[in-house]
N, C-alpha and C positions, 0 to 999 in steps of 0.2 A: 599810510597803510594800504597794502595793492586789494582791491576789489577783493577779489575771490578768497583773501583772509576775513575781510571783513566778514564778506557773507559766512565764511562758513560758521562762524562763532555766533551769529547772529541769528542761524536757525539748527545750532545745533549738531553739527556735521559729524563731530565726534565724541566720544564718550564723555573727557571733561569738559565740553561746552554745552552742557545743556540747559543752565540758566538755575539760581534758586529761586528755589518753589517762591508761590507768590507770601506765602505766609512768612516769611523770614524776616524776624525783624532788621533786618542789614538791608533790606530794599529802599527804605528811607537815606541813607549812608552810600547807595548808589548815586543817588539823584545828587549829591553832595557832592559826591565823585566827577559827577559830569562839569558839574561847575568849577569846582577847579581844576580840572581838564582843559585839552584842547582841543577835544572833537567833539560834537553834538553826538546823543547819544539818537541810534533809528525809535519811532517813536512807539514799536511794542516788543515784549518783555521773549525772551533774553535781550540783554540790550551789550551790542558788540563792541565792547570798549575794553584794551586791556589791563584793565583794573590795577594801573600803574598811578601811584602819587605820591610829593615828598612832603618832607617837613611831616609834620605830627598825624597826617593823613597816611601814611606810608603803612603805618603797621594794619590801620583798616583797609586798606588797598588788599595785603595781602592773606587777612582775613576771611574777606570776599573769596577771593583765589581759591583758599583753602576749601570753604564751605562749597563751592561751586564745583569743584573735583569732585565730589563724593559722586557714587560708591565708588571704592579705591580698592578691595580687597578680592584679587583675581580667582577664576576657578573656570571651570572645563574650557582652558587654553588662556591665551592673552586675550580675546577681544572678549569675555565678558568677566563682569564684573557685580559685587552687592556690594552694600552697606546698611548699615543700622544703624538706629538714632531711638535712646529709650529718654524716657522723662518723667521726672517725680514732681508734685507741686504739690503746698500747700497754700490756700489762700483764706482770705478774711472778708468777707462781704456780707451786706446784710444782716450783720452781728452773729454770721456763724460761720465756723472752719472750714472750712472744706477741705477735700483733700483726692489729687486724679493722679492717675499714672497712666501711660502708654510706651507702645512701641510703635517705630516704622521701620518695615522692609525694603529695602528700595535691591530692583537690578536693574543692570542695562547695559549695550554692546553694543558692538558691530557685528551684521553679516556680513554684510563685505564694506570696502571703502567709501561705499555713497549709500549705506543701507544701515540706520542704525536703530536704537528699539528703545524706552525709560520704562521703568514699570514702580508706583511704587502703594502700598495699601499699608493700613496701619490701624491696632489692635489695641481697646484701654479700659480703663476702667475710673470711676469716681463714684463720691461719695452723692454728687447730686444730680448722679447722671449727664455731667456736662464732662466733658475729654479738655485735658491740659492745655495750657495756652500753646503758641506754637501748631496744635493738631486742628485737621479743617473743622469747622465748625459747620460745616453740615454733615456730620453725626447728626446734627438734634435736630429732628423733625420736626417740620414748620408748624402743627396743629399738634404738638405738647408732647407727644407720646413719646418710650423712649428714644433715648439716644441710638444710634445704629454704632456697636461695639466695635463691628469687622467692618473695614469701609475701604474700596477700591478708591484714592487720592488721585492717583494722575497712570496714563499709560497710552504709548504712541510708539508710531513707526515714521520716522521719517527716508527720504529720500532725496537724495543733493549731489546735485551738481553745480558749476561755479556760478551760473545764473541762475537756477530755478529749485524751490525746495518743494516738496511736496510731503503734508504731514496728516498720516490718519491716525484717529485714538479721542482720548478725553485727556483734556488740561485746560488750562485756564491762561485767561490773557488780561494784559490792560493797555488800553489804548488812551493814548495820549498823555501831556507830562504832568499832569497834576499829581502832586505830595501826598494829597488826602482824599482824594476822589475822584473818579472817571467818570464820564457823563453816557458813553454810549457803549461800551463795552469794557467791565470792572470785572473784578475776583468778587463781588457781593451774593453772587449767586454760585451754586456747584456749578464743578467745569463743566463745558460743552464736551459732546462728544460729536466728533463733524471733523469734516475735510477741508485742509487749508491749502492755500497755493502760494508760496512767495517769489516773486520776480523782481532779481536785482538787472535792471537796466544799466548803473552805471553806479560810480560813486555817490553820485548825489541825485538818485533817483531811484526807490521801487514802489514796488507795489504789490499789494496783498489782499486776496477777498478768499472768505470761508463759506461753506453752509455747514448747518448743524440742524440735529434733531432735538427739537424741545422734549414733546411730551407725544411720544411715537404713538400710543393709542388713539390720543382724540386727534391727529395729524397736524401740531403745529411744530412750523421750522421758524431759524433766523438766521439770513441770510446778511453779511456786510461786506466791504472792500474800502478798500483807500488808496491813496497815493501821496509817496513822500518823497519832498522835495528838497535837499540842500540847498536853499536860493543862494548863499554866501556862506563861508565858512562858519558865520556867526550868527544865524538864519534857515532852520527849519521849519518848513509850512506842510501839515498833510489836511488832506481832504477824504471827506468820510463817508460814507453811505450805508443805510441800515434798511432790510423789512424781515419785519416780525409776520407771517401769516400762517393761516390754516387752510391743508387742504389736502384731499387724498392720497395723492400722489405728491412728489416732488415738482416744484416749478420751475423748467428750466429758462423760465426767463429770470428770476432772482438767481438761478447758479451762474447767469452767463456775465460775467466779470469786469463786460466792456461796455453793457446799458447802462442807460441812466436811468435807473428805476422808479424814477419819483413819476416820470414821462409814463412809464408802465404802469406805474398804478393809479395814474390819473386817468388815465385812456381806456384802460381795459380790466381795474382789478380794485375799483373804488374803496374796498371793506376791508384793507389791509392796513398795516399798521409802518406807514416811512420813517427814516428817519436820515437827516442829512445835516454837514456840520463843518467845523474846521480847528485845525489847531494847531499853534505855533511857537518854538521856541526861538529868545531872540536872547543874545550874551552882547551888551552896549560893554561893558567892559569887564574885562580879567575876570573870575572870582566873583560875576553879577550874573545872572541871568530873572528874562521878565517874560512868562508865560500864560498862553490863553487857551481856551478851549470853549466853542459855542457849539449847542445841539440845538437844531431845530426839528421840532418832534410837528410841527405844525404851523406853515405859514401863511395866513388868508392873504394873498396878492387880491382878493375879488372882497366889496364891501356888501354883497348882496346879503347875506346871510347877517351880518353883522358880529361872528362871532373870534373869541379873541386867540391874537397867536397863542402857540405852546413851544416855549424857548428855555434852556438853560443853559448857563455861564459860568466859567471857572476862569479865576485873572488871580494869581499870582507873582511872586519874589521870591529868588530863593539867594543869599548869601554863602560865603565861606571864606576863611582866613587861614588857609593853608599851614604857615606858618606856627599858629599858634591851636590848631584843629579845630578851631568854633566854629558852628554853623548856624544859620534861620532861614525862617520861611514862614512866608506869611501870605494867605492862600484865602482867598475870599467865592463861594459860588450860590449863588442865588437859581432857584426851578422853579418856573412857574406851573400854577394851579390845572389840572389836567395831563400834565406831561408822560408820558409813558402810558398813561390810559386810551381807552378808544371807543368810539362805540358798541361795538362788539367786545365782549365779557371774555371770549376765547382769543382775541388777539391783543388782552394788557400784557404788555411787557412784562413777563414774568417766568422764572424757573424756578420750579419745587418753590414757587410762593415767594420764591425773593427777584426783586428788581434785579435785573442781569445791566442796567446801568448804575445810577448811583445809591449808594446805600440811605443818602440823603433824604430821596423821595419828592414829591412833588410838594408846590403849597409851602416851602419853606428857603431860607436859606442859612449864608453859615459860616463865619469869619473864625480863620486857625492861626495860633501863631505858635514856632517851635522853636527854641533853642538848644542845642547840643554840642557836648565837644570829645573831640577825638584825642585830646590834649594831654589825657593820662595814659595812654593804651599801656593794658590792655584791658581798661576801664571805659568803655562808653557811658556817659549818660545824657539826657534828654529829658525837658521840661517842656510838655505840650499842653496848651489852655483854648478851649474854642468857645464862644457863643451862637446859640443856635436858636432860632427862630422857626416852630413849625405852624403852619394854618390849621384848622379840620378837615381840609381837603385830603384825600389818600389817593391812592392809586387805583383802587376799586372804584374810585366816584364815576368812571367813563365818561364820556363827553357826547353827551346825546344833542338831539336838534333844538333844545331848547335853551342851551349854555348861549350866554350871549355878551359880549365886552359892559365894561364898566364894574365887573366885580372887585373888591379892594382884594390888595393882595399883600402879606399871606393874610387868608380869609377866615371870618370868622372868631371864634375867643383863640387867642395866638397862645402858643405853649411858649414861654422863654427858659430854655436852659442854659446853664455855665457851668463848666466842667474843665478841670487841671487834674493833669497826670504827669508824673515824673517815673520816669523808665532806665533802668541802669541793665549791663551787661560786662560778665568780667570772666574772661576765659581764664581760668585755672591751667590748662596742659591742653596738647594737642587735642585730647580729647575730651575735655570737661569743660563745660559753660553754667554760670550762672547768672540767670535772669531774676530782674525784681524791679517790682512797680507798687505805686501807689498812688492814691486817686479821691479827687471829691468831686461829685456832683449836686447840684441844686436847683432846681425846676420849681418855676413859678406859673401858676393857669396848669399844674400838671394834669396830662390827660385831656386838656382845652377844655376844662372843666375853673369857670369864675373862681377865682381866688383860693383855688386848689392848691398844696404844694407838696415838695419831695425833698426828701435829701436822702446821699448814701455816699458813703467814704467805706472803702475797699483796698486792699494789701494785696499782692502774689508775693511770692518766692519762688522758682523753678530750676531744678539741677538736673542740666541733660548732660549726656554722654552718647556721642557717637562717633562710628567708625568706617 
């Protein structure tokens, strides 16, 4: 595929390439795609592959397709276009029904051939004030209150030409290949709203850094970039770079996209918050691929102080059987105690209260294993079970000058939970989908509270229609 295809699908060039939202459940069923494919997919979201597969994969290939077109229904001329997507759900948790609805709006076009816009917000309602699955979940405000009913989702302008994208607005991103988790920039938090840059060097080579506005009143931004590299066909390695800071003004040494900022803030900006990493996908054969991702939020190369790194780790598998549409994945990422925190209270990693990395959190880690098949279409289903381990550590602990190595980790009385879910989806007609899940959880030390415990077993049903 010639460069300047790739790219354009890659950041969106035209109305049907602009990637499904990150909430879709079919983003799992991407990553499935990749593998039994034959091109690595770049390693942030849209991801430009054309969702071409056969055998039992085929009909969810063109599933994706479909979902990915939206909006499809034209008005004042050919370049713009809306679409809708409403949702009923009932659910069972807790020992009581619940019950939400919503809608989303979505437009988006072209102004002209290299200038194009997505816009989309979405309106609901429920019984416990929580918005249907499917819809972002940040409606519900992190300190309880309610849910926010009318909610701006995503919205952007991009601009493209064959090497260089340029995208202002709010959306969300995930960076690097893990299944179940991102380490330094995830969907766990609301989108950012900030200015991107992407530059395709070559086929097997770009590069991408953003800044964005956190929390515009008290003056924090966060700043990343990276660079990806196809080493071999079978072989992508990108490298990462992050700072989280506060400060009056914008820093134009974090916008400047070709430092090395760890250097900068060693030197000149010590109370900022780094962060720097890598991550690689490697396919040893057909239908296999074996995946990594390490962040390092904090590396003592100096023993003076005595205090301990702050690292985490994502190392996965992920399988597929073409053929007969099965797929797994089995995905293990351990963070250690401190991570995302700092000593400064204004520079923890955090939007609207949630980790803008992983939703995991610091002090714990996390072994997933999923199995699914594509093998009935136009029945998906999926059996996913994780065990999770978290310390008392949180992300508010910061790490002041008295943190010192040798603490056991994860620390403290450890919460042990285990948790299975089975996920089904079966398209009825062009326009109707029905989703359904069900679920048990059980937590042992819950709360990291001595021989504390939990359980809760939960149902959905959800019937969408969109157009």
């Amino acid at each position: 595929m010639k460069t300047g295809i790739i790219f354009a699908l890659a950041v969106g060039a035209s109305l049907d390439a602009v990637g499904l939202p990150l909430e879709e459940p079919l983003n799992l069923w991407l990553r499935h795609l990749e593998v039994a494919g034959e091109e690595l997919y770049p390693a942030i979201l849209p991801w430009s592959q054309d969702y071409t597969a056969g055998g039992a994969f085929a009909g969810i290939a063109g599933e994706i397709r479909r979902r990915d077109a939206r909006p499809s229904r034209r008005f004042v001329g050919e370049n713009t276009a809306w679409g809708m997507e409403a949702a009923l759900q009932g659910e069972y948790v807790g020992g009581n029904i619940e019950t939400a609805a919503g809608v989303k709006f979505r437009v988006g076009g072209s102004v002209t051939d290299r200038l194009t816009f997505d816009h989309q917000f979405s309106i609901w309602t429920g019984s416990d004030d929580v918005p249907p699955g499917g819809f972002s979940t940040y409606h519900i405000h992190p300190n309880g209150e309610p849910g926010r009913h009318l909610y701006p989702d995503w919205g952007w302008i991009d601009y493209t030409t064959e090497k260089v994208s340029l995208r202002l607005g709010r959306f969300s991103q995930q960076w690097g290949p893990g299944r179940f988790t991102n380490l330094l920039v995830s969907d766990n938090s609301p989108p950012l709203d900030l200015i991107r840059a992407t530059l395709q060097f070559s086929d097997n080579v770009s590069f991408t850094g953003f800044t964005s506005t956190i929390e515009p009143d008290s003056g924090s931004w966060f700043s990343a970039h990276r660079l990806d590299m196809r080493l071999r066909e079978n072989l992508r390695v990108g490298v990462f770079e992050g700072a989280f800071y506060t400060t009056e003004t914008v820093n134009f040494a974090y916008t400047n996209p070709i430092l090395f900022w760890y250097a900068v803030q060693w030197n000149e900006a010590d109370d900022d918050n780094l962060f720097m990493g890598l991550d690689a996908v490697w396919m040893p054969h057909r239908n296999l691929a074996a995946y990594v991702e390490w962040l390092i939020d904090d590396f003592q190369y100096q023993t003076k102080y005595n205090r301990p790194h702050k690292m985490g780790g994502t190392a996965g598998l992920n399988w597929v059987h073409p053929g007969s549409g099965l797929a797994a994945a089995l995905e293990y990422t351990a963070i250690q105690k401190y991570v995302y925190s700092q000593k400064l209270p204004r520079n923890i990693f955090l939007h609207n209260d949630r980790i803008i990395g992983s939703e995991l959190g610091p002090d714990a880690d996390r072994i997933t294993l999923s199995l699914g098949t594509a093998g009935m279409w136009p029945l998906l289903a999926e059996i996913r079970g994780s065990l999770t381990r978290h310390g008392e550590g949180t992300v508010y602990d910061g790490f002041g000058d008295t943190v010192t190595t040798g603490e056991p980790w994860p620390s403290g009385i450890i919460e042990t939970t285990r948790d299975i879910e089975v996920n089904l989806s079966y398209r009825l007609s062009g326009h109707f989908t029905v989703f359904g899940s069900a679920g048990y959880t059980s937590a042992g030390n819950a709360g990291n509270s001595q021989d504390s415990s939990f359980t809760d077993t939960r149902a959905m049903l959800r019937l969408v229609y969109g157009i």
